[in-house]
LUMLUMRO-511005 format. One line per field, with one value per residue: residue number from 0; residue in three letters; chain; x, y, z of N, C-alpha, C in turn. Coordinates in nm, 4 decimals. Each point is the difference from the previous one (the first is absolute). Layout:
N
seq <- (NUM;...)
type <- (ALA;...)
mol <- (A;...)
n_xx <- (X;...)
n_yy <- (Y;...)
n_zz <- (Z;...)
ca_xx <- (X;...)
ca_yy <- (Y;...)
ca_zz <- (Z;...)
c_xx <- (X;...)
c_yy <- (Y;...)
c_zz <- (Z;...)
END
This chain:
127
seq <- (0;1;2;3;4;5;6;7;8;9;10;11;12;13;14;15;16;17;18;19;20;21;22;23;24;25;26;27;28;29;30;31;32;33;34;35;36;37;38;39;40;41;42;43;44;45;46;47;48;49;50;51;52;53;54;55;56;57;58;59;60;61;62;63;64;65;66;67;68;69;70;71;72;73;74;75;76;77;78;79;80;81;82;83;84;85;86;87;88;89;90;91;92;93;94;95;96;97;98;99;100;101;102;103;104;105;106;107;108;109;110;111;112;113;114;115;116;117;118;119;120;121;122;123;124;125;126)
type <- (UNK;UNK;UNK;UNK;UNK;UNK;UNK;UNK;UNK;UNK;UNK;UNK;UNK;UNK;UNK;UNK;UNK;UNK;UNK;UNK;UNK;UNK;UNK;UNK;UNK;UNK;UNK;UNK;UNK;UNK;UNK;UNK;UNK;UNK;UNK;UNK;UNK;UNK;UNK;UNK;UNK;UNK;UNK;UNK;UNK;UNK;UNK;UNK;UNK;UNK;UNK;UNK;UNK;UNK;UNK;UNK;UNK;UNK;UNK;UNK;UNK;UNK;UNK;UNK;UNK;UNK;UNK;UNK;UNK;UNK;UNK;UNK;UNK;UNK;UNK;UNK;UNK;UNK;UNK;UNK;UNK;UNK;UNK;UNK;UNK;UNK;UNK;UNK;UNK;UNK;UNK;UNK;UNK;UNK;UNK;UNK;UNK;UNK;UNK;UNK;UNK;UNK;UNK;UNK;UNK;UNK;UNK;UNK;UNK;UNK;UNK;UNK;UNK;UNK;UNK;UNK;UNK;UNK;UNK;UNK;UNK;UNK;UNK;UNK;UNK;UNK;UNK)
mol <- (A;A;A;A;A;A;A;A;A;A;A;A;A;A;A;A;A;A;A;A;A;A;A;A;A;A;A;A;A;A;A;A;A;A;A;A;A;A;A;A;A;A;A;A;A;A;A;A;A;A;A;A;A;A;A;A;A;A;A;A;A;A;A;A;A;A;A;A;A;A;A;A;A;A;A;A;A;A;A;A;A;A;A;A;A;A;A;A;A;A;A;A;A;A;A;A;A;A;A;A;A;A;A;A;A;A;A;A;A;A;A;A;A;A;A;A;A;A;A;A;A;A;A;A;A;A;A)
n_xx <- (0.8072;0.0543;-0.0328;0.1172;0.0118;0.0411;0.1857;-0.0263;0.0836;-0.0766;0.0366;-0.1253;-0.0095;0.0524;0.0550;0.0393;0.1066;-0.0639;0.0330;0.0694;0.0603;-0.0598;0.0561;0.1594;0.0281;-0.0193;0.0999;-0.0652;0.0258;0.1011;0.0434;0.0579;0.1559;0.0425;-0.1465;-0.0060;0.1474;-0.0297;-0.0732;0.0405;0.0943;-0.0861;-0.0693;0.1294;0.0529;-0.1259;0.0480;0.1096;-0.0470;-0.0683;-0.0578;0.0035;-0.0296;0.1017;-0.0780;0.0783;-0.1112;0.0248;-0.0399;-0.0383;0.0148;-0.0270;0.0684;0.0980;-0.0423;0.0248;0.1055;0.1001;-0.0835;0.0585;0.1197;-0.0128;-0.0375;0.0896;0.0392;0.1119;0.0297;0.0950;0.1388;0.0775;-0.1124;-0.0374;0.1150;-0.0990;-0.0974;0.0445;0.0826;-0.0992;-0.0773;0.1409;0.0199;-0.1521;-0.0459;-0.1067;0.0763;0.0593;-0.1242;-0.0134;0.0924;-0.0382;-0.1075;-0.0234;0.0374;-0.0543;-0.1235;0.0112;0.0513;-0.1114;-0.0751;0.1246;-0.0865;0.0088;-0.0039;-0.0240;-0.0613;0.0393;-0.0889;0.0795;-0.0119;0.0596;0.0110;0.0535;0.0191;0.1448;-0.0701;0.1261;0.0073)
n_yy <- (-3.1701;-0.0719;0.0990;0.0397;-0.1019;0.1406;-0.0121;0.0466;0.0504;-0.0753;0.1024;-0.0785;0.1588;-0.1017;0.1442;0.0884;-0.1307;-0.0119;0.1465;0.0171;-0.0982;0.1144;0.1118;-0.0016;-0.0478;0.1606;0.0554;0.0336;0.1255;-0.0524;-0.0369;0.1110;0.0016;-0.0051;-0.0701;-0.0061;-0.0165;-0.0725;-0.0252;-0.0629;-0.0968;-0.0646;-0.0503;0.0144;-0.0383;-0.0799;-0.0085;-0.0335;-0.0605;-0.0004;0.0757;0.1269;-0.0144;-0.0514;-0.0231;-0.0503;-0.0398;0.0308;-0.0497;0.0850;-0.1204;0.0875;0.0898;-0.0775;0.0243;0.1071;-0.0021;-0.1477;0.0702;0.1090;-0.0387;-0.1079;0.0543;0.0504;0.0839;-0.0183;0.0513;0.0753;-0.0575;-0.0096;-0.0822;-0.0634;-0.0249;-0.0093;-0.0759;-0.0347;-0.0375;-0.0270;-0.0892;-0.0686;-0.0068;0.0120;0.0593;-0.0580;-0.1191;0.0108;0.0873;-0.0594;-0.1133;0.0529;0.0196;-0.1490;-0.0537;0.0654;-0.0558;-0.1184;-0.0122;0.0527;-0.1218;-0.0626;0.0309;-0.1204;-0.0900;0.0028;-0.0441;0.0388;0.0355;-0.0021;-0.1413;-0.0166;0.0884;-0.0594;0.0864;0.0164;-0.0176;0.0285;-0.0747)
n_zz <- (-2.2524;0.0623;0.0718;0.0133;0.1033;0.0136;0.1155;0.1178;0.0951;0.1335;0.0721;0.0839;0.1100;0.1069;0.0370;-0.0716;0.0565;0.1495;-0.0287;-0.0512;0.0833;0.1285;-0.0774;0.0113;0.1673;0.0149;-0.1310;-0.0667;-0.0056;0.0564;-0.0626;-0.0122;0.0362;-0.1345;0.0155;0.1518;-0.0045;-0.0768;0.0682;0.1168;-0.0872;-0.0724;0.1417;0.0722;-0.0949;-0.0195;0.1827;-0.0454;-0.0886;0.1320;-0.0425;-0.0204;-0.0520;0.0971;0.1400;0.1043;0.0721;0.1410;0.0686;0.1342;0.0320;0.1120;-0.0605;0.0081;0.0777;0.0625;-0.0624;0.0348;0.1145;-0.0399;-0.0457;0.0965;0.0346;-0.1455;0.0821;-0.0068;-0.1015;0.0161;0.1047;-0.1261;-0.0268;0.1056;-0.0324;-0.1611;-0.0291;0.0550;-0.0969;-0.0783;0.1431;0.0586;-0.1357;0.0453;-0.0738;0.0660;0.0583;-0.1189;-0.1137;0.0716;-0.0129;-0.1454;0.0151;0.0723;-0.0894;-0.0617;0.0772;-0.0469;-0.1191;-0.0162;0.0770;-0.0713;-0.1238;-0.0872;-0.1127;-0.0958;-0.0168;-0.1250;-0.0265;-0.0526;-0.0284;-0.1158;0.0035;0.0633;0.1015;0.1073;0.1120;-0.0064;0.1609)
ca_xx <- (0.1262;0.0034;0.0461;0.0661;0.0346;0.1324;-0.0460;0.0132;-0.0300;-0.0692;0.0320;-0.0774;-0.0336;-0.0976;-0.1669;-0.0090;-0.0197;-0.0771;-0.1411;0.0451;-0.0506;-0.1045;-0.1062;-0.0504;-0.1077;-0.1451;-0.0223;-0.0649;0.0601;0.1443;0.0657;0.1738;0.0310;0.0739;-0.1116;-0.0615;0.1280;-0.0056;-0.1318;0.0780;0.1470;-0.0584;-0.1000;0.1050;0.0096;-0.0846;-0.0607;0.0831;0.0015;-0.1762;-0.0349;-0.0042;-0.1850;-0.1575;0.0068;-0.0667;-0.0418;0.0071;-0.1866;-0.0059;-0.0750;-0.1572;-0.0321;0.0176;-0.1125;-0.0834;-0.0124;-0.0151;-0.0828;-0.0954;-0.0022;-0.0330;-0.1642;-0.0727;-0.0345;0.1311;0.0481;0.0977;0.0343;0.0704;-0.1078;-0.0311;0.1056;0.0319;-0.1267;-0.0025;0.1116;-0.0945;-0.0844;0.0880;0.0597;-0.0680;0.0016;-0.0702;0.0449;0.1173;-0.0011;-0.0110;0.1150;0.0830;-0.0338;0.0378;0.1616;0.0215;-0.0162;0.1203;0.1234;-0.0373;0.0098;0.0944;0.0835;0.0896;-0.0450;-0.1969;0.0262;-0.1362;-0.0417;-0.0243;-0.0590;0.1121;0.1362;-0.0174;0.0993;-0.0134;-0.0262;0.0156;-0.1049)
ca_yy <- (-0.0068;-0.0245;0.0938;-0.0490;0.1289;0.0362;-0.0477;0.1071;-0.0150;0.1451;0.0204;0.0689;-0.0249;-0.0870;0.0691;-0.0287;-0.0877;-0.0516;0.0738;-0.0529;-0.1379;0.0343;0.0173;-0.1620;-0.1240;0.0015;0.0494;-0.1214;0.0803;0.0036;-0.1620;-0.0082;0.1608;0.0687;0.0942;0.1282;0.1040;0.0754;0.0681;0.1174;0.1162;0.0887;0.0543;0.1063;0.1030;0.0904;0.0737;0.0926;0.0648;0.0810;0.1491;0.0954;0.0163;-0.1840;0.0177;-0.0978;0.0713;-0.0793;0.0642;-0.1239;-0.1213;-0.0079;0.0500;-0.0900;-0.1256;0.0840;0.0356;-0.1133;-0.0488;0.0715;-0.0863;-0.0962;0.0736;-0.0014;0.1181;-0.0265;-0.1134;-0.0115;0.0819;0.1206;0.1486;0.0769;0.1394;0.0890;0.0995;0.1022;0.1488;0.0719;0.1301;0.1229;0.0878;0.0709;0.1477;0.0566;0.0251;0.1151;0.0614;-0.0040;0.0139;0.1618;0.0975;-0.0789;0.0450;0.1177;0.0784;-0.0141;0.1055;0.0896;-0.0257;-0.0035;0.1722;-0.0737;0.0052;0.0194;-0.0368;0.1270;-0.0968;0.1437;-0.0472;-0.1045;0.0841;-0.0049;0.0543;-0.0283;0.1706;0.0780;0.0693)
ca_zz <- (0.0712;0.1486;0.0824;0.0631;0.1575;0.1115;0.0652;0.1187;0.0946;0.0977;0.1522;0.0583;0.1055;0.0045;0.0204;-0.1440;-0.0945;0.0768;-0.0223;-0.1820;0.0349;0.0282;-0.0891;-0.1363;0.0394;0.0159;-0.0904;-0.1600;-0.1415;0.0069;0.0365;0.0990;0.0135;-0.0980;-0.0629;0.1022;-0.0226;-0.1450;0.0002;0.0551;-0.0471;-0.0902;0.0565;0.0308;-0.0854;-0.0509;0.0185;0.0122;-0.1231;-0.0425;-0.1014;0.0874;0.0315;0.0806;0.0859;0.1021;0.0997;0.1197;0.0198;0.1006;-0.0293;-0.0139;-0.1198;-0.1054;0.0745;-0.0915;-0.1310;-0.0425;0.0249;-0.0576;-0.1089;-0.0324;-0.0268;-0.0935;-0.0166;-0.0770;-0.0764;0.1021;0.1024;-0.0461;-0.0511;0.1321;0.0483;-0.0890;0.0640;0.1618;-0.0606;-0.1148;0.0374;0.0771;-0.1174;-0.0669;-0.0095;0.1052;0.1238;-0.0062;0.0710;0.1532;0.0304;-0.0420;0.1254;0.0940;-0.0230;-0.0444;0.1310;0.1163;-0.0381;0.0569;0.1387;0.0689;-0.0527;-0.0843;-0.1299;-0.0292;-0.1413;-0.0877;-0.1337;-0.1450;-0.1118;-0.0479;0.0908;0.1559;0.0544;0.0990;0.0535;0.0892;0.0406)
c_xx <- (-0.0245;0.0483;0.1171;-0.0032;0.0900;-0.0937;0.0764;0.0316;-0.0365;0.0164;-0.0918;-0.0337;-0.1150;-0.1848;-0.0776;-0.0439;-0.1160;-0.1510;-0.0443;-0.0890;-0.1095;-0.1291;-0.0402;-0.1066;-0.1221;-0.0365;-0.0513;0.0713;0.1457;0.0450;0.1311;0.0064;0.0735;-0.1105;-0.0366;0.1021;-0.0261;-0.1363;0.0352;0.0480;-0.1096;-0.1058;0.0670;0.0314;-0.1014;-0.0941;0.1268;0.0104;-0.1198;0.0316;-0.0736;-0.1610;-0.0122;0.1536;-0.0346;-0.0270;-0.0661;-0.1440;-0.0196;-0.1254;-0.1506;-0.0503;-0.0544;-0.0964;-0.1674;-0.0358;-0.0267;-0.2029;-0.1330;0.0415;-0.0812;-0.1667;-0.0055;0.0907;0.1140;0.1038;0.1441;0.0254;0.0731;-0.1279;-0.0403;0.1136;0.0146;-0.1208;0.0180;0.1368;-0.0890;-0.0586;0.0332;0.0551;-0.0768;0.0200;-0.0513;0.1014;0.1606;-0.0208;-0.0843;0.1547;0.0843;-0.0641;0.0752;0.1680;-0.0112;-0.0221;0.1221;0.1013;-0.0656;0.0449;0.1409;0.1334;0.1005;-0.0227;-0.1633;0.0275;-0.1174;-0.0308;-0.0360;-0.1047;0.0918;0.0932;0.0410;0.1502;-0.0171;0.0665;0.0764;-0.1208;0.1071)
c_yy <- (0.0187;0.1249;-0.0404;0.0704;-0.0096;-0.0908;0.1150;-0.0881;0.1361;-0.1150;0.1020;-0.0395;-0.1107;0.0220;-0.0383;-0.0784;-0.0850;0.0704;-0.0791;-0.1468;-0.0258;0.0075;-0.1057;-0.0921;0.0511;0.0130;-0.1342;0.0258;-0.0210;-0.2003;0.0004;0.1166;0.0169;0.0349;0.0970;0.1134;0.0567;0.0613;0.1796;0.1243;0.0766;0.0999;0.1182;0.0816;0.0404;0.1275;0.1517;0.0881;0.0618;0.1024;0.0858;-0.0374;-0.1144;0.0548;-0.1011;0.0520;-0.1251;0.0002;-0.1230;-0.0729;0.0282;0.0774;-0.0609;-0.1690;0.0933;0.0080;-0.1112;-0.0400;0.0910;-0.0678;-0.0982;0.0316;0.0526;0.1912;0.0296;-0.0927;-0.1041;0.1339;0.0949;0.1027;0.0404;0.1065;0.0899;0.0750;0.0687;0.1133;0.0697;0.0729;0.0913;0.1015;0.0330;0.1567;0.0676;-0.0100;0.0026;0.1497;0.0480;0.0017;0.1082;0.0917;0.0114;0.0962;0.1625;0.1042;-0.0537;0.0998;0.1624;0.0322;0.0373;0.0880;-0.0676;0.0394;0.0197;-0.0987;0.0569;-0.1204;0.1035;-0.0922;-0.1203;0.0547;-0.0237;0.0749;0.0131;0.2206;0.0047;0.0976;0.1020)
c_zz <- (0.1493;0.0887;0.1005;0.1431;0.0554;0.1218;0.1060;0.1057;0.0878;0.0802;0.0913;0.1428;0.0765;0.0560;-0.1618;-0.0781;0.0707;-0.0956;-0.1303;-0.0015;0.0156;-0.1042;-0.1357;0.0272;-0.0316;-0.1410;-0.0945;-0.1212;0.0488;0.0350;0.0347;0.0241;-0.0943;-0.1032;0.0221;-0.0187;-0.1233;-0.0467;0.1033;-0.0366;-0.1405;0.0180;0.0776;-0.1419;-0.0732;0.0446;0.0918;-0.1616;-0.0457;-0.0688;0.1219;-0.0120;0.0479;0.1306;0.0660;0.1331;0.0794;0.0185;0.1056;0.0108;0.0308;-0.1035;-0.1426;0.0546;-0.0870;-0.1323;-0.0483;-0.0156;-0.1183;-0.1705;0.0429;0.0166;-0.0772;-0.0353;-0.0570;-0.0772;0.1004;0.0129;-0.0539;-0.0498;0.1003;0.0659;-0.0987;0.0419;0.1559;-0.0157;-0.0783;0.0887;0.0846;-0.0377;-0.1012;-0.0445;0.1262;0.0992;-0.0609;0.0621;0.1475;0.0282;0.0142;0.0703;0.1255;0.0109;0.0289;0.1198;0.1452;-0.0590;0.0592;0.1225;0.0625;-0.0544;-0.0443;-0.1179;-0.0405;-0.1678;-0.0500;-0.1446;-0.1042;-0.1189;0.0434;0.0655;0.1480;0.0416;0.1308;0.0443;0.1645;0.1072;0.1086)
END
């Protein structure tokens, strides 16, 4: 059975619709603009309906000139494993606790809080 389609109208700014134009000419993967809209509108909600564990994060371009370059030599699969591995080793056990030190003598320092580590237990101390 044949899918039937609504049909919309939109009404869009001519900045917009110039960018829109724009990118079609250059694009291979889009042949009008009511492909490119509906690729859009699903590519908008699928990523307004993420799940708390996926995050999107900005990462400026020479970074990512970087990273692009250590995949293509071989040393990473992509780029989402390259931002899992550099959270792994930032959030190692070792430099948590550095951090918690870190933390703990500034609270010293400035006669705020101290955070104490009982085990599993963590509580915060009036200084």
């Amino acid at each position: 059975m044949k899918e039937i389609n609504e049909r919309v109208t939109l009404r869009l700014e001519k900045d917009n619709l110039e960018r829109m134009d724009s990118f079609l000419l250059k694009s291979k993967e889009f042949s009008n603009r009511s492909q490119f809209l509906r690729v859009a509108v699903e590519a908008f909600i699928d990523s307004t309906e993420k799940t708390q564990e996926e995050i999107s994060v900005k990462i400026p371009a020479k970074y990512l000139g970087f990273i692009d370059a250590l995949i293509r030599d071989g040393y990473f699969l992509s780029r989402e494993y390259v931002v899992l591995k550099c959270i792994e080793e930032f959030l190692s056990p070792e430099n948590v606790k550095r951090l918690d030190e870190h933390k703990r003598t500034m609270g010293i320092a400035s006669g705020t809080e101290v955070s104490v580590d009982f085990g599993d237990k963590r509580e915060l101390l009036e200084r």
